[in-house]
C-alpha positions as CSV (number, residue, x, y, z in Angstrom):
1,X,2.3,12.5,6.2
2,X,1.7,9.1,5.4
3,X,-0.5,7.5,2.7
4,X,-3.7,6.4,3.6
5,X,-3.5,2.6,3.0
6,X,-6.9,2.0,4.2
7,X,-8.8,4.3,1.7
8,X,-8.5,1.3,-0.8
9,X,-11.1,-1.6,0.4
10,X,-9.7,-5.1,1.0
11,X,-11.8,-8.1,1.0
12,X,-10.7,-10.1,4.1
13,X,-12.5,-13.7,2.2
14,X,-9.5,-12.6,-0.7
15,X,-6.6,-13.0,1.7
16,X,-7.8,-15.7,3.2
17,X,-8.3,-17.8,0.1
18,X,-4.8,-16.3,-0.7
19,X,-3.3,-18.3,2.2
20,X,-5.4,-21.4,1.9
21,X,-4.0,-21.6,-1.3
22,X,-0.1,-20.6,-0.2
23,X,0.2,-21.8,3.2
24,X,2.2,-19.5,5.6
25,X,6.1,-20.0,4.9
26,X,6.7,-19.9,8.6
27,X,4.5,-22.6,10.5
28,X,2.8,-23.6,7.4
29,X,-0.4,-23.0,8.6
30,X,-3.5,-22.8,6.3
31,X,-5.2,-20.3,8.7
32,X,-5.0,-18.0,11.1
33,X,-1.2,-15.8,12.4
34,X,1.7,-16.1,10.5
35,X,4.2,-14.7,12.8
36,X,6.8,-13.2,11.5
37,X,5.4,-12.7,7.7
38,X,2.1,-10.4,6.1
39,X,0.3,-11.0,3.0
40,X,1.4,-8.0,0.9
41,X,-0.1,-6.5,-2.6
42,X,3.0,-7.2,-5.4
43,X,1.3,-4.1,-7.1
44,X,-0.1,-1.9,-4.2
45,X,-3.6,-1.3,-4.8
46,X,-2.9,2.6,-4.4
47,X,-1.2,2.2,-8.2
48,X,-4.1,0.3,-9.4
49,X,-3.2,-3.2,-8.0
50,X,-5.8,-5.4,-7.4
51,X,-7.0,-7.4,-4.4
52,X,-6.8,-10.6,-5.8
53,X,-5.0,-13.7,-5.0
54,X,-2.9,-13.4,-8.1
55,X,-2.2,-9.8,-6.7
56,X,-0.4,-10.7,-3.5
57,X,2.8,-12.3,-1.9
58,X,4.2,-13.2,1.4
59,X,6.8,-10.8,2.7
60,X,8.3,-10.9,5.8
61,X,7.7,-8.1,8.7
62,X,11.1,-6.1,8.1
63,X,10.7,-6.7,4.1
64,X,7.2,-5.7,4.0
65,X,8.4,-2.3,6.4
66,X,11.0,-1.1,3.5
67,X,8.4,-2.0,0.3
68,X,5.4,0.3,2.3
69,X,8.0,3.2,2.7
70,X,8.4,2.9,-1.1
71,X,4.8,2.2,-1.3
72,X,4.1,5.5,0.2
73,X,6.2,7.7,-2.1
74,X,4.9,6.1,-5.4
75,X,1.5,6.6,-4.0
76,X,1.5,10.0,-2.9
77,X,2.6,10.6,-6.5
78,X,-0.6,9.1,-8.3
79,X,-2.9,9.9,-5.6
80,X,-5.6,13.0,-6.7
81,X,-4.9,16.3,-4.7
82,X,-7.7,17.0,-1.9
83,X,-9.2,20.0,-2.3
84,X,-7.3,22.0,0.0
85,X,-4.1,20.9,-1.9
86,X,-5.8,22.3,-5.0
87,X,-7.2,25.3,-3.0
88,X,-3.4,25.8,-1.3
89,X,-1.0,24.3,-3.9
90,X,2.3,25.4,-1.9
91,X,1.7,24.0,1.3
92,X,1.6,20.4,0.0
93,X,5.1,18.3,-0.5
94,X,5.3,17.8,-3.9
95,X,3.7,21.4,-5.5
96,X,3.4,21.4,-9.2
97,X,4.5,25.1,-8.9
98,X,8.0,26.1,-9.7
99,X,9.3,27.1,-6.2
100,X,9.2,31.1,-7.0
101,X,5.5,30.8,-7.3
102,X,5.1,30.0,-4.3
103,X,6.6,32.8,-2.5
């Protein structure tokens, strides 16, 4: 199960002041595709990053790939249990329980 990146709002006007202000490293561009590169969050807003310019980076495609698998893990972590995961605590990953408990 993945973490649901898109729970935490983005403002699109924040990125794209972001790359007026740090033009692409690829094509140098001011607006519009950056092949080969993403804007990425240095500290994902899922661990109480914020969406602000000073908040993000360019990363390439393959670099930004292996940060969001990390991304992911540490997330899951923080993240609040749903209510089935409270209701259910064994069937999640990642159960508080000591594994005998859940037998």
């Amino acid at each position: 199960m993945s973490y649901p990146f898109d729970a935490f709002p983005r403002d699109s006007s924040v990125r794209k002041a972001y790359q007026r202000a740090h033009p692409c490293p690829g094509n140098g561009t001011k607006t519009g595709a950056c092949p080969g590169y993403v804007v990425d969050h240095i500290r994902p807003l899922c661990a109480g990053g914020i969406d602000r310019v000073s908040n993000m980076q360019w990363q390439t495609v393959k670099e930004a790939k292996k940060k969001d698998r990390l991304e992911v893990a540490e997330c899951r972590g923080l993240r609040k249990p749903t209510s089935a995961e409270v209701a259910r605590p064994c069937l999640g990953s990642g159960s508080a329980l000591p594994s005998t408990a859940c037998k």
